[in-house]
N, C-alpha and C positions, 0 to 999 in steps of 0.2 A: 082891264086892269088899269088902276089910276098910275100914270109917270110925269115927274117932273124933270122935263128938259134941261141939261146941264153944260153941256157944251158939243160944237161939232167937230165930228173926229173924218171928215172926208166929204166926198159931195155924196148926199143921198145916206148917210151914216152919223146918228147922234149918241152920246152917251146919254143914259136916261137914267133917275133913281127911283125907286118902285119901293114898296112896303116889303118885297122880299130879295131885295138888293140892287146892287149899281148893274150897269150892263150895255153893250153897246146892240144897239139895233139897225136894220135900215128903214127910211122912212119916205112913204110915198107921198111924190104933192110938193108943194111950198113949204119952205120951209121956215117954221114958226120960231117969234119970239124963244131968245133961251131963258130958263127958268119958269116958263109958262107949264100948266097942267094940263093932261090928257089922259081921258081914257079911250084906251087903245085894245087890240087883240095882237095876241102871240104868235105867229106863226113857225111852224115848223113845214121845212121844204124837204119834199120827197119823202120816201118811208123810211122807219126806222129800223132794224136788226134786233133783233130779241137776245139779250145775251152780250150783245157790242154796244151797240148805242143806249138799250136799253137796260134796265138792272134789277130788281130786288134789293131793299137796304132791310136789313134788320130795325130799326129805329126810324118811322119817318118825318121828315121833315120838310117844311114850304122854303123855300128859298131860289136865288138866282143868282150862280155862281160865273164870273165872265174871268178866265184864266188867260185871257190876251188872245188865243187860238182858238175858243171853243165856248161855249154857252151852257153852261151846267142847267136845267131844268129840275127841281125836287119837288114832289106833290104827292099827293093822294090818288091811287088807282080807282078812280068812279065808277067806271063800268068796262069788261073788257068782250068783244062779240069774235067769235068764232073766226069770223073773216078777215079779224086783225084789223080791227078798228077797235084804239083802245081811247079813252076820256081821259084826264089829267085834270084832276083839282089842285085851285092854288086858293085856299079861302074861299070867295065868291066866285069867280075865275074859273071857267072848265072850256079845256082846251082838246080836240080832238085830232088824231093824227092815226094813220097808217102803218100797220107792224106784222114787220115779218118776221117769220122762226118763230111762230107759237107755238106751245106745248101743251098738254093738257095740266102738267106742273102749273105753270102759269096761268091757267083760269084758274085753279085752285088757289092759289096768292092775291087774287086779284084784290081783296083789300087788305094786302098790304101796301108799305111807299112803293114808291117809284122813284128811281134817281135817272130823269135822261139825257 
């Protein structure tokens, strides 16, 4: 995902702006010029909760929502496998992460959004 660096908010912590909003991340390595471009991946740390962390939206949408405390994720359900590995599209962007408390609801939804 393309971001342009904005300012730093700690050691190892940038705020970044992306085509699906602002947000703060942490950032491995040296740290770069601000205002410079990168494309970068997503990570999501540890698994996710099916029902808590994770959601069903009625309407979906791409975006990336940073509420001071938490990092909203909103995308497209790509694919989701039995063993609770589920894909998240953002545009060109597919990010993969670990989910527990699937259902069989939940394969049946599976291309609906995601809000995680």
């Amino acid at each position: 995902m393309r971001v342009e660096l904005i300012e730093t908010v700690g050691k190892g912590r940038l705020r970044v702006s992306s085509p699906y909003g602002s947000f703060t991340a942490g950032w491995h390595g040296e740290e770069p010029p601000m205002g410079s471009v990168h494309f970068v991946e997503i990570e999501v740390n540890g698994e996710a909760l099916w029902g808590q962390d994770l959601t069903v939206v009625a309407a979906p949408v791409q975006e990336i929502v940073d509420s001071g405390s938490s990092v909203r994720i909103s995308g497209q359900i790509e694919s989701l496998s039995p063993d609770g590995v589920l894909d998240l599209r953002l545009d060109q962007s597919l990010r993969s992460m670990q989910v527990r408390n699937l259902t069989l609801d939940t394969h049946r939804r599976q291309r609906q959004g995601l809000c995680a």
